[in-house]
PDB file of N, CA, C and O in Angstrom:
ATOM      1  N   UNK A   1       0.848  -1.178   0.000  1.00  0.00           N
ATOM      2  CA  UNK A   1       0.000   0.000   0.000  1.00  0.00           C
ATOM      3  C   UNK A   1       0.889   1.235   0.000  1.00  0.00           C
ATOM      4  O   UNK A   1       1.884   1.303   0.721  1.00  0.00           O
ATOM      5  N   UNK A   2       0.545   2.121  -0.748  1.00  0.00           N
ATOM      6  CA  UNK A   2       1.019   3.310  -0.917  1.00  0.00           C
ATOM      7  C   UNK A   2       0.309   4.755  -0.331  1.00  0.00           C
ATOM      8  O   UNK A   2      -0.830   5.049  -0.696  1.00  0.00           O
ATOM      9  N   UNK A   3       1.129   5.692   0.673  1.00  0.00           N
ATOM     10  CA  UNK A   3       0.488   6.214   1.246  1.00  0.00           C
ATOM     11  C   UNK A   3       1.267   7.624   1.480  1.00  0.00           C
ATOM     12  O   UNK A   3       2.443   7.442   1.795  1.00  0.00           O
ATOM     13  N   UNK A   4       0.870   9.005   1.397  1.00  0.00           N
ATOM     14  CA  UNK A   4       1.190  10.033   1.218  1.00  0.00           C
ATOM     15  C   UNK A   4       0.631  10.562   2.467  1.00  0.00           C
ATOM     16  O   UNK A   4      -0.519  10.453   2.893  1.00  0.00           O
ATOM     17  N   UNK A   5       1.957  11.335   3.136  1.00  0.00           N
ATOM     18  CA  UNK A   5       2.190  11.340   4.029  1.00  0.00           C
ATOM     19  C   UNK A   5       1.751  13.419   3.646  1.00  0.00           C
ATOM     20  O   UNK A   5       1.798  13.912   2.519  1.00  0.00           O
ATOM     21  N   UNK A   6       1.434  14.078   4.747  1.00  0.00           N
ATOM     22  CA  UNK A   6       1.454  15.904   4.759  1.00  0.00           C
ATOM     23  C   UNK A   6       2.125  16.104   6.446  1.00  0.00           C
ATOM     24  O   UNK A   6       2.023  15.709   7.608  1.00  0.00           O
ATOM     25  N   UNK A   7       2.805  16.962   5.605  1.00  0.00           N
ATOM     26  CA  UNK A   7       3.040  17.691   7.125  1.00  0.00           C
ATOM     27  C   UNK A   7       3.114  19.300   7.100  1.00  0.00           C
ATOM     28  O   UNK A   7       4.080  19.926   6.664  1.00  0.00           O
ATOM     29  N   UNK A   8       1.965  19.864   7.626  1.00  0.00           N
ATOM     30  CA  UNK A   8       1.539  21.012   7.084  1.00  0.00           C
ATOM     31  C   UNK A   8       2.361  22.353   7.648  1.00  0.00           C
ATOM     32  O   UNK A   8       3.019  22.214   8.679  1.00  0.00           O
ATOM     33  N   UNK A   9       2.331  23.555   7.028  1.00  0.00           N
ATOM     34  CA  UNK A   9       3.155  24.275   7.326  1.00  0.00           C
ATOM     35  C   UNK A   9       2.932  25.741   6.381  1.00  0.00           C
ATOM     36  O   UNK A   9       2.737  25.590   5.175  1.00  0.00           O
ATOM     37  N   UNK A  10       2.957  26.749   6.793  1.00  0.00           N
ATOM     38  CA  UNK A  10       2.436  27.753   5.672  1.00  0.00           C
ATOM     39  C   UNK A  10       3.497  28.831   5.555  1.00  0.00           C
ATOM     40  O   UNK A  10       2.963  29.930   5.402  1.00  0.00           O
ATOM     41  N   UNK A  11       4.826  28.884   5.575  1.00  0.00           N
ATOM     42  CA  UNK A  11       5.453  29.740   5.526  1.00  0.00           C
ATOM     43  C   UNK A  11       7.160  29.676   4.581  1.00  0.00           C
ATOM     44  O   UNK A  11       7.724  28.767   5.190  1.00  0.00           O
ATOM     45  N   UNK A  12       7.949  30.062   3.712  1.00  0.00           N
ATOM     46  CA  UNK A  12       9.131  29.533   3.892  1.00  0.00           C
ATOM     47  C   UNK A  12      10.096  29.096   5.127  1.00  0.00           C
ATOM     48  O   UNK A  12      10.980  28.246   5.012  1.00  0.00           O
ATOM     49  N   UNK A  13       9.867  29.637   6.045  1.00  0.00           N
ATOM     50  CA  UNK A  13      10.519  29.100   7.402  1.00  0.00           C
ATOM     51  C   UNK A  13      10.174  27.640   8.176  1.00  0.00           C
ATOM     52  O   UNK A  13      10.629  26.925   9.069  1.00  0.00           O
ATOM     53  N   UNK A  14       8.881  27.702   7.070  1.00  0.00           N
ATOM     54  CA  UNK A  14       7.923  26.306   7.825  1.00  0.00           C
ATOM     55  C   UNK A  14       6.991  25.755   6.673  1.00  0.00           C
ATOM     56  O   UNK A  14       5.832  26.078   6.413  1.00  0.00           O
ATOM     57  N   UNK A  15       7.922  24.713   5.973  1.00  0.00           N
ATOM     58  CA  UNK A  15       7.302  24.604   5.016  1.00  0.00           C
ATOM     59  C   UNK A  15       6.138  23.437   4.983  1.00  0.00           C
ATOM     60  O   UNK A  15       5.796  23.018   6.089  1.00  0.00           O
ATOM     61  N   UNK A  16       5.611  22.972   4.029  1.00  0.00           N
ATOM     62  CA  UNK A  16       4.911  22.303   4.041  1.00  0.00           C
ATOM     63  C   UNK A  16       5.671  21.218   3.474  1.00  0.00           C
ATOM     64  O   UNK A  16       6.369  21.616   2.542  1.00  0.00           O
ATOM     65  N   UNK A  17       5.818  19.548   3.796  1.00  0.00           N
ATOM     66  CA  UNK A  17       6.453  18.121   3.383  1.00  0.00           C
ATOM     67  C   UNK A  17       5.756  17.444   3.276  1.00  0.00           C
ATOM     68  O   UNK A  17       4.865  17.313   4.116  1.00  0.00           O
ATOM     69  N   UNK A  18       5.836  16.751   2.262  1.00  0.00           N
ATOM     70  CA  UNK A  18       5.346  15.493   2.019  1.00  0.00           C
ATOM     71  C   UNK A  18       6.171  14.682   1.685  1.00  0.00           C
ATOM     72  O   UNK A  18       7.210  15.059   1.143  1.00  0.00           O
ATOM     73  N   UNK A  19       5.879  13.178   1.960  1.00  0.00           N
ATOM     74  CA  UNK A  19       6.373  11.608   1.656  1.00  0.00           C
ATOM     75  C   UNK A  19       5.555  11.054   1.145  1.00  0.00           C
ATOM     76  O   UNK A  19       4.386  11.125   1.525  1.00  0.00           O
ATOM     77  N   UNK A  20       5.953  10.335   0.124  1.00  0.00           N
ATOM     78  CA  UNK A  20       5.071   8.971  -0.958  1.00  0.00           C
ATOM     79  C   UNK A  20       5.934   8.073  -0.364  1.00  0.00           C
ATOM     80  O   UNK A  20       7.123   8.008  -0.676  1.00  0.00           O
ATOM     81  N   UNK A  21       5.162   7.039   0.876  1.00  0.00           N
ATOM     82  CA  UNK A  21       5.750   5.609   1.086  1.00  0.00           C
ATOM     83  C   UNK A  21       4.949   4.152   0.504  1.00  0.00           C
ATOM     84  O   UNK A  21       3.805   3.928   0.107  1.00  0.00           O
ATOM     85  N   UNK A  22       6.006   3.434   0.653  1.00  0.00           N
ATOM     86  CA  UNK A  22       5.300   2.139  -0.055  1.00  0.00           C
ATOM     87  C   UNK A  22       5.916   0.948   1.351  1.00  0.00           C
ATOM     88  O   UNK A  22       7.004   0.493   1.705  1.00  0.00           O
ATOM     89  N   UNK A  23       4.282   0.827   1.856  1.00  0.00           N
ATOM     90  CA  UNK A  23       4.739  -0.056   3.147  1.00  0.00           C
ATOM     91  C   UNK A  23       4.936  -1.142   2.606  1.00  0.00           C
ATOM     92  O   UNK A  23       5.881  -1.827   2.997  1.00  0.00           O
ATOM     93  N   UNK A  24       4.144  -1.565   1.620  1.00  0.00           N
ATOM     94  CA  UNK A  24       4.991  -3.176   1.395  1.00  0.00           C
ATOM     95  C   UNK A  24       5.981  -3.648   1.425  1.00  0.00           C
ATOM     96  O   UNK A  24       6.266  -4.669   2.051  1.00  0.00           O
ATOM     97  N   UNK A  25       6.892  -2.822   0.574  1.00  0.00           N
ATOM     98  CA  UNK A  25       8.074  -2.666   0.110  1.00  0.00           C
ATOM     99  C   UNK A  25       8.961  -1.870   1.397  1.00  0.00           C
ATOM    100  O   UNK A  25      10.168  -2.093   1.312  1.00  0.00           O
ATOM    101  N   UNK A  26       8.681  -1.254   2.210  1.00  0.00           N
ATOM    102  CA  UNK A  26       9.030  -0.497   2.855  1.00  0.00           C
ATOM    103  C   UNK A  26       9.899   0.555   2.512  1.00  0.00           C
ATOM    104  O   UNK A  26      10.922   0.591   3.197  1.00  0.00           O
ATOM    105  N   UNK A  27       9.775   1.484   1.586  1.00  0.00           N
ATOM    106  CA  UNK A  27      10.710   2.119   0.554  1.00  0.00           C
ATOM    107  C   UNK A  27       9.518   3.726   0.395  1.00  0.00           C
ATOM    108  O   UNK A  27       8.400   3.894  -0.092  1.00  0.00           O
ATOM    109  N   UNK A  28      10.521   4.630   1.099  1.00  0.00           N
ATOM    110  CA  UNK A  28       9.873   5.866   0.602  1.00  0.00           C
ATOM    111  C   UNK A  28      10.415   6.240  -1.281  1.00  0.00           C
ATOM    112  O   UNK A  28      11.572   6.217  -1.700  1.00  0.00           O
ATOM    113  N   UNK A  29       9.351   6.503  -1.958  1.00  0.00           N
ATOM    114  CA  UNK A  29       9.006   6.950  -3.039  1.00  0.00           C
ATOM    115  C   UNK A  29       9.719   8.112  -3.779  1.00  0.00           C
ATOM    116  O   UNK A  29      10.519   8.320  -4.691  1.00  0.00           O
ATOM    117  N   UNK A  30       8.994   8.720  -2.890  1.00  0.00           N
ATOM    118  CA  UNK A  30       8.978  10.383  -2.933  1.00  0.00           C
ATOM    119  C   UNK A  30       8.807  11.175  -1.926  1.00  0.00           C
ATOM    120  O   UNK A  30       7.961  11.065  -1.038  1.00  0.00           O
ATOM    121  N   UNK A  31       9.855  12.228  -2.090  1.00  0.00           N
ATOM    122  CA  UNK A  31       9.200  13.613  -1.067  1.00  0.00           C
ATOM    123  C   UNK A  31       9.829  14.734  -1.062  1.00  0.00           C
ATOM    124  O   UNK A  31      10.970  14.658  -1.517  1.00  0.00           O
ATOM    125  N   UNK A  32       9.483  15.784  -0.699  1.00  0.00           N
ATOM    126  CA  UNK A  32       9.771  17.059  -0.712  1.00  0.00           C
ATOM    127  C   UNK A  32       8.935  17.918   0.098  1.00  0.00           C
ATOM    128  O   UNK A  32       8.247  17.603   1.069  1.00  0.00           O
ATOM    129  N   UNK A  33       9.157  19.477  -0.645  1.00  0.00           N
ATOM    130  CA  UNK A  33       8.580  20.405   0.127  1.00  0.00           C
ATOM    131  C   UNK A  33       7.782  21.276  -0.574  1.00  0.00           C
ATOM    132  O   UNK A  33       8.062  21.613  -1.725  1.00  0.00           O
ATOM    133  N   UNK A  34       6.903  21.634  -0.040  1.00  0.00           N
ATOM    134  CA  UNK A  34       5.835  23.044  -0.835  1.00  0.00           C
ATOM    135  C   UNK A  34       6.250  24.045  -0.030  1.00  0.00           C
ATOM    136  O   UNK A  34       6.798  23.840   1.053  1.00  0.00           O
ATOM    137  N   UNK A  35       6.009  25.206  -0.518  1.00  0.00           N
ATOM    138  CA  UNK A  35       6.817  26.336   0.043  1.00  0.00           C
ATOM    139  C   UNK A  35       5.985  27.534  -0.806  1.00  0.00           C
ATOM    140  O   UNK A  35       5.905  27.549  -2.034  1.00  0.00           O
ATOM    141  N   UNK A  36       5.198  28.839   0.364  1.00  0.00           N
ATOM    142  CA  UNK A  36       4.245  29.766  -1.002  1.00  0.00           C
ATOM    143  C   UNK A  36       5.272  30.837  -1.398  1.00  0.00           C
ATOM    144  O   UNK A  36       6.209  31.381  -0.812  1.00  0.00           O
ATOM    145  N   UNK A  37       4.708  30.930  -2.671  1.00  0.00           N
ATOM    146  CA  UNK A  37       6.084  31.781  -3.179  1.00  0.00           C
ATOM    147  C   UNK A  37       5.040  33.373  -3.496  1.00  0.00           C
ATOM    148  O   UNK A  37       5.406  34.409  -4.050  1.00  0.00           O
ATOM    149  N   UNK A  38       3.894  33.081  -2.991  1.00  0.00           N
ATOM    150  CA  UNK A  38       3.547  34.681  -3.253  1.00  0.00           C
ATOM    151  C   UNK A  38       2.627  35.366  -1.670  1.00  0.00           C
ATOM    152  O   UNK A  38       2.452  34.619  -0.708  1.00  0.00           O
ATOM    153  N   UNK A  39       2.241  36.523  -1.659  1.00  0.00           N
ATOM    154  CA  UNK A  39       2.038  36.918   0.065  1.00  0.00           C
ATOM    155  C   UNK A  39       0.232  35.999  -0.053  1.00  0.00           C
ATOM    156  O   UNK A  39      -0.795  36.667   0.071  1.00  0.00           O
ATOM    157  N   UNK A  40       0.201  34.902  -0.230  1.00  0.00           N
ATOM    158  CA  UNK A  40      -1.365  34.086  -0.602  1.00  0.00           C
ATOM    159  C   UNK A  40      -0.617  32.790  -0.054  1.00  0.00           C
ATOM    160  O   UNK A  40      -0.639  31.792  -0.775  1.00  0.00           O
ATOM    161  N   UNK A  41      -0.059  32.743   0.982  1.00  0.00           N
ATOM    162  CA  UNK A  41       0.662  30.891   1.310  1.00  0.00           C
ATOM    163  C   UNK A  41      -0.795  29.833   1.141  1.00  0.00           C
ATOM    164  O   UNK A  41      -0.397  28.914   0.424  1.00  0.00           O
ATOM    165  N   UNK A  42      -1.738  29.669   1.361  1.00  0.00           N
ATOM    166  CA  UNK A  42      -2.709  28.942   1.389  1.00  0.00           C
ATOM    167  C   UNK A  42      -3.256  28.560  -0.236  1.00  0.00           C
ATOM    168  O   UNK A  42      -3.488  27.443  -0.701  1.00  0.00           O
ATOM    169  N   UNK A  43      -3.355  29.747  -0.822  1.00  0.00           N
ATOM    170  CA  UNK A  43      -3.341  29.672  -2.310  1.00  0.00           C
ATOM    171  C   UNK A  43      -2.568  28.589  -2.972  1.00  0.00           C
ATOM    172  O   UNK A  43      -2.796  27.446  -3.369  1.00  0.00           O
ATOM    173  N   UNK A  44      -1.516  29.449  -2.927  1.00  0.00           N
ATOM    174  CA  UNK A  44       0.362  28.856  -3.097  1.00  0.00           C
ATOM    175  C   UNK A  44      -0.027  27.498  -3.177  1.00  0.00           C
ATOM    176  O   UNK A  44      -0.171  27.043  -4.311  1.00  0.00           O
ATOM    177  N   UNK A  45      -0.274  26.579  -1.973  1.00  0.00           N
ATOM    178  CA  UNK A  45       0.047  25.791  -1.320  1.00  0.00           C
ATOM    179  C   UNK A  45      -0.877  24.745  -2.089  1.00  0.00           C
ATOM    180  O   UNK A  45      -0.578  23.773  -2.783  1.00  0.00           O
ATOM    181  N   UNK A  46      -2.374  25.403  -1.640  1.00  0.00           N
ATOM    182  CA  UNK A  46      -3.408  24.239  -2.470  1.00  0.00           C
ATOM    183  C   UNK A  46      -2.960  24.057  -4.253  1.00  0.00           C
ATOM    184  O   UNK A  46      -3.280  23.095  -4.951  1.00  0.00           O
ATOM    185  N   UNK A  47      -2.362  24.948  -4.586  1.00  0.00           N
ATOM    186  CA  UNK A  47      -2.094  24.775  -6.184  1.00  0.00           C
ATOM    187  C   UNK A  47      -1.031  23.750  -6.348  1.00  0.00           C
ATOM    188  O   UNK A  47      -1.235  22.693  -6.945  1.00  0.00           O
ATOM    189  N   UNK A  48       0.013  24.047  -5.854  1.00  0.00           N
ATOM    190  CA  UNK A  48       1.096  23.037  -5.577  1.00  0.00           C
ATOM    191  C   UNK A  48       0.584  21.868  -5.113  1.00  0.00           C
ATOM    192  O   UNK A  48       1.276  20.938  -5.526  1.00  0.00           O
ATOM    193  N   UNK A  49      -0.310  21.506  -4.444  1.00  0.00           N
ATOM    194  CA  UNK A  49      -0.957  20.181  -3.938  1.00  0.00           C
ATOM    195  C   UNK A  49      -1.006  19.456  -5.038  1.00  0.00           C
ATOM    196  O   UNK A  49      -0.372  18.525  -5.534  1.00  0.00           O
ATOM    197  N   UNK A  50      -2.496  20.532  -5.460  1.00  0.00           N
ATOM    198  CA  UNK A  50      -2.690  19.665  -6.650  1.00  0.00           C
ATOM    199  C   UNK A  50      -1.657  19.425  -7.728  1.00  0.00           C
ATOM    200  O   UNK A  50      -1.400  18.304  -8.167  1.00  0.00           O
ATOM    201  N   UNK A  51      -1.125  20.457  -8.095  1.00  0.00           N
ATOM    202  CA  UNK A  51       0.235  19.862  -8.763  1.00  0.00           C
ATOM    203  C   UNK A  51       0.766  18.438  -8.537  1.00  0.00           C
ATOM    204  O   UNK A  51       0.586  17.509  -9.323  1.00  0.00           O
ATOM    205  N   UNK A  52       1.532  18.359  -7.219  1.00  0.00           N
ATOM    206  CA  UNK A  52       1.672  17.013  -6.836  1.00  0.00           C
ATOM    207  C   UNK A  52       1.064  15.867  -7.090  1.00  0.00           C
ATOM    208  O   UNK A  52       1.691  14.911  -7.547  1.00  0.00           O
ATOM    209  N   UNK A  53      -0.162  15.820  -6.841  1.00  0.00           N
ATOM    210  CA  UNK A  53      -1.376  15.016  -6.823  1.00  0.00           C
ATOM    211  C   UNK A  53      -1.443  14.878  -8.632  1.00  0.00           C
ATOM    212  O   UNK A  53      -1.633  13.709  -8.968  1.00  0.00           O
ATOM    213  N   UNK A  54      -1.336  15.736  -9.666  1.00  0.00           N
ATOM    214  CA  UNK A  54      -1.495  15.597 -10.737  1.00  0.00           C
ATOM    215  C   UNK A  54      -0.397  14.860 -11.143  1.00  0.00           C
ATOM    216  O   UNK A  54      -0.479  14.148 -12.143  1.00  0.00           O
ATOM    217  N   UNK A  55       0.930  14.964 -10.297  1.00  0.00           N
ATOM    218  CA  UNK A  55       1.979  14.222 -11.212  1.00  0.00           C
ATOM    219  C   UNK A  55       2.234  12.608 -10.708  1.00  0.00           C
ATOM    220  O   UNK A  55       2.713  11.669 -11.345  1.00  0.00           O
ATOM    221  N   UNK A  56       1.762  12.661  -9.423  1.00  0.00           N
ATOM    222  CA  UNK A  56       1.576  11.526  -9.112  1.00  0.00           C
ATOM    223  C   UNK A  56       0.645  10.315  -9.662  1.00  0.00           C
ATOM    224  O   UNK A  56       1.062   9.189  -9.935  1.00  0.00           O
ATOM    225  N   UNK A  57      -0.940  10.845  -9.791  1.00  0.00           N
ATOM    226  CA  UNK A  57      -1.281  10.364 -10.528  1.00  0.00           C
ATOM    227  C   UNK A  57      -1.300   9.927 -11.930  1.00  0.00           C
ATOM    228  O   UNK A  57      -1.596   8.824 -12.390  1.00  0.00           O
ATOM    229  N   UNK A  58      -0.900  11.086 -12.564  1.00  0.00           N
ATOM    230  CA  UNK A  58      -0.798  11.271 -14.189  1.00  0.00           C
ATOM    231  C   UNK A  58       0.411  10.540 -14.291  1.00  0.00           C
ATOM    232  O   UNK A  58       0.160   9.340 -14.404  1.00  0.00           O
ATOM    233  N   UNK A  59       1.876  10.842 -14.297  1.00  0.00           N
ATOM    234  CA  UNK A  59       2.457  10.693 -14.945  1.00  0.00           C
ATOM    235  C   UNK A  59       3.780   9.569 -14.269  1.00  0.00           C
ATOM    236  O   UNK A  59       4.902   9.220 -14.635  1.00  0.00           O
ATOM    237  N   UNK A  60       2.982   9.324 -13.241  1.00  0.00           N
ATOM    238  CA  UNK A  60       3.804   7.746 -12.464  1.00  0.00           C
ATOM    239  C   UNK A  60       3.063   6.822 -12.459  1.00  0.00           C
ATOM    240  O   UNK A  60       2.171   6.764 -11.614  1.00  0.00           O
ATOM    241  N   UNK A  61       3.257   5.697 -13.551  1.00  0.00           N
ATOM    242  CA  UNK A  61       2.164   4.569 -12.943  1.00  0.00           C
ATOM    243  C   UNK A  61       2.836   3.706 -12.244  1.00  0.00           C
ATOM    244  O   UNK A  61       4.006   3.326 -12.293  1.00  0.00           O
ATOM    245  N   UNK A  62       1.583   3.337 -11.315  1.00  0.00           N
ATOM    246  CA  UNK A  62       2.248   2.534 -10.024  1.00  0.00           C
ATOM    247  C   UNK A  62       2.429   3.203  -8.661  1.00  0.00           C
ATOM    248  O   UNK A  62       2.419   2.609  -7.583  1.00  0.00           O
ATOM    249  N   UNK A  63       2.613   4.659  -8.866  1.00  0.00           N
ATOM    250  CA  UNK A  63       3.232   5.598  -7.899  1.00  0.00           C
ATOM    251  C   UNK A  63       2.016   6.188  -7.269  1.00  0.00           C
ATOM    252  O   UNK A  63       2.101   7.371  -7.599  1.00  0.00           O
ATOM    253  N   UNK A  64       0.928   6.055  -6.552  1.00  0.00           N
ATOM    254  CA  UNK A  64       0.461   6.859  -6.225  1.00  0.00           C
ATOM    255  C   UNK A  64      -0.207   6.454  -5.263  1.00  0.00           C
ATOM    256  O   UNK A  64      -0.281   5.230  -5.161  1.00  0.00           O
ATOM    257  N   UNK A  65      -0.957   7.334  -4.180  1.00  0.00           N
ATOM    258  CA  UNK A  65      -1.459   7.055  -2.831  1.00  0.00           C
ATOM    259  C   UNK A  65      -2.642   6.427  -2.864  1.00  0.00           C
ATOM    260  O   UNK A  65      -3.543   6.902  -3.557  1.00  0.00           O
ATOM    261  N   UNK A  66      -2.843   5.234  -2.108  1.00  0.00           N
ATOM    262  CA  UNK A  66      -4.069   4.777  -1.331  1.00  0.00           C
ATOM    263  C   UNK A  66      -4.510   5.074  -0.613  1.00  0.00           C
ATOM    264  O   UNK A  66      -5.738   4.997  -0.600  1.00  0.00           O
ATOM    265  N   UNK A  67      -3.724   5.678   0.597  1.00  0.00           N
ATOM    266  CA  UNK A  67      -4.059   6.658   1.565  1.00  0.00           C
ATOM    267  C   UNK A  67      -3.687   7.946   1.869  1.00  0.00           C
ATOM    268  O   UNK A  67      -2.669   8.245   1.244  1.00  0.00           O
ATOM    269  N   UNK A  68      -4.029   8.691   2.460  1.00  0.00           N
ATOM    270  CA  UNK A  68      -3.463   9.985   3.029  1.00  0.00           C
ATOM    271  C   UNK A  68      -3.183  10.297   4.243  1.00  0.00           C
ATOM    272  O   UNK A  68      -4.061   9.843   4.977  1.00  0.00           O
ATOM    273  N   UNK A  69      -2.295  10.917   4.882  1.00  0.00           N
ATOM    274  CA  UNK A  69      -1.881  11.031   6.631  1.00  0.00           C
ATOM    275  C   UNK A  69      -1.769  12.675   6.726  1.00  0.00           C
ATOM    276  O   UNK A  69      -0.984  13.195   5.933  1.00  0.00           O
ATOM    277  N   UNK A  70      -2.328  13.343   7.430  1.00  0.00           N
ATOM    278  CA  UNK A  70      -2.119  14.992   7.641  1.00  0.00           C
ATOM    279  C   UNK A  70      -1.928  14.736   9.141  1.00  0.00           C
ATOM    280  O   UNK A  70      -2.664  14.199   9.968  1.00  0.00           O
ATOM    281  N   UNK A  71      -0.771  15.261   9.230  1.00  0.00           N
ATOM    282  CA  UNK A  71      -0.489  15.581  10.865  1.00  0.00           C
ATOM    283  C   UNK A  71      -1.311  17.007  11.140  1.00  0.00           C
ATOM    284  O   UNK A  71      -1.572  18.012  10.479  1.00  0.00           O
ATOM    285  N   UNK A  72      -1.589  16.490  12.592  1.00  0.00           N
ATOM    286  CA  UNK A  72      -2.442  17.800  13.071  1.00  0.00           C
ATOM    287  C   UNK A  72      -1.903  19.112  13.230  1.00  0.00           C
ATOM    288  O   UNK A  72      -1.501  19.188  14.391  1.00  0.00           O
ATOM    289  N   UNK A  73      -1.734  20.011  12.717  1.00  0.00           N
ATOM    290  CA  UNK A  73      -1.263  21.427  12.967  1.00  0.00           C
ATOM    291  C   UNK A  73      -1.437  21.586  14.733  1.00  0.00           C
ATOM    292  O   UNK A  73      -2.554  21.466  15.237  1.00  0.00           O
ATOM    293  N   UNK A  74      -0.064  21.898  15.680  1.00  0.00           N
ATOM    294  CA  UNK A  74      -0.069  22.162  16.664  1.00  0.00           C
ATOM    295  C   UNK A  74       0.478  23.550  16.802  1.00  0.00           C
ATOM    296  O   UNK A  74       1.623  23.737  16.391  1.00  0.00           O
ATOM    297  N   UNK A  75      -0.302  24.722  17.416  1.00  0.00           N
ATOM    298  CA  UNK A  75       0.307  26.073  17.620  1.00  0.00           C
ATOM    299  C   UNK A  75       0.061  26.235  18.840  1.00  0.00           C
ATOM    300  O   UNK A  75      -1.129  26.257  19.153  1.00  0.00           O
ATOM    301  N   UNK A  76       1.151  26.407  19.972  1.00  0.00           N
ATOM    302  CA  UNK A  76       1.140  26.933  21.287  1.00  0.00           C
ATOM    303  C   UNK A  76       1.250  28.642  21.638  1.00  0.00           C
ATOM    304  O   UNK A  76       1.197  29.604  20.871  1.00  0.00           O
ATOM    305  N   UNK A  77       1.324  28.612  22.277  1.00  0.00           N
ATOM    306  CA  UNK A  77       1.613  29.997  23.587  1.00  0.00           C
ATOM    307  C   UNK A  77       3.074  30.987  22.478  1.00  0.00           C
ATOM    308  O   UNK A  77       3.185  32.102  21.968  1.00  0.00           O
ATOM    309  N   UNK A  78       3.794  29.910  22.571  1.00  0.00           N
ATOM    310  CA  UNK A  78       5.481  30.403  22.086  1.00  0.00           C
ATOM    311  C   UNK A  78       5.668  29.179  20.883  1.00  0.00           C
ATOM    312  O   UNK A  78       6.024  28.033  21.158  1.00  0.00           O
ATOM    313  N   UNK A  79       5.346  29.674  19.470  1.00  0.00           N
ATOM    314  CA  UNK A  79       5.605  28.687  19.054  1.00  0.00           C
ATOM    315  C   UNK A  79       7.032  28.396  18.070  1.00  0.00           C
ATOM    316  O   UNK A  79       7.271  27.853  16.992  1.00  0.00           O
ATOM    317  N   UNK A  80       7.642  28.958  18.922  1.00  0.00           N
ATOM    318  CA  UNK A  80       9.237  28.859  18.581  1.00  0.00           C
ATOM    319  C   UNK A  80       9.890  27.974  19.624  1.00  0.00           C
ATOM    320  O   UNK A  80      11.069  27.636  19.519  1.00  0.00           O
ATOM    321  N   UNK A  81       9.209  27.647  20.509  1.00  0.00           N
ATOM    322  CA  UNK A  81       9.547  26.706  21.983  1.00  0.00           C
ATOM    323  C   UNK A  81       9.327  25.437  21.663  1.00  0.00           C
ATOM    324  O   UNK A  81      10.148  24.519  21.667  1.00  0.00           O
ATOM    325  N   UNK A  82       7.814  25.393  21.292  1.00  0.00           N
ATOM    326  CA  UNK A  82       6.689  24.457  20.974  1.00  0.00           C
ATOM    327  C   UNK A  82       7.198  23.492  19.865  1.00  0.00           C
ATOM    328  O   UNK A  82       6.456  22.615  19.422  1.00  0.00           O
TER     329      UNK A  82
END
């Protein structure tokens, strides 16, 4: 099973990552980073998704997620501590 991993993040200082793993195999795929390149990070971000999502699907066969994992966005008090 193949499963695409988010780890969310809206800033260049804090970007947004993803992993394409393949538990069978136990072998990460793919991964990188999204990062917004204009003062719209959320924009940015969902376009680049889909980007991803388009090349994964489209133009890897074999390569693409069964599942999805989003870690929960945690923001504290100090979140340079945190």
């Amino acid at each position: 099973m193949q499963i695409l991993g988010i780890d969310p993040g809206t800033s260049d200082r804090n970007p947004t990552g993803y992993a394409l793993v393949d538990t069978d195999r136990d072998v990460v795929l793919r991964y990188g980073l999204l990062k917004p390149i204009t003062d719209q990070p959320f924009v940015d971000l969902a376009s680049q998704f889909d980007n991803l999502l388009g090349i994964l699907w489209l133009y890897n066969a074999g390569e693409h997620p069964h599942r999805m994992a989003i870690e929960t966005p945690w923001i504290g008090v100090n979140a340079h501590t945190g």
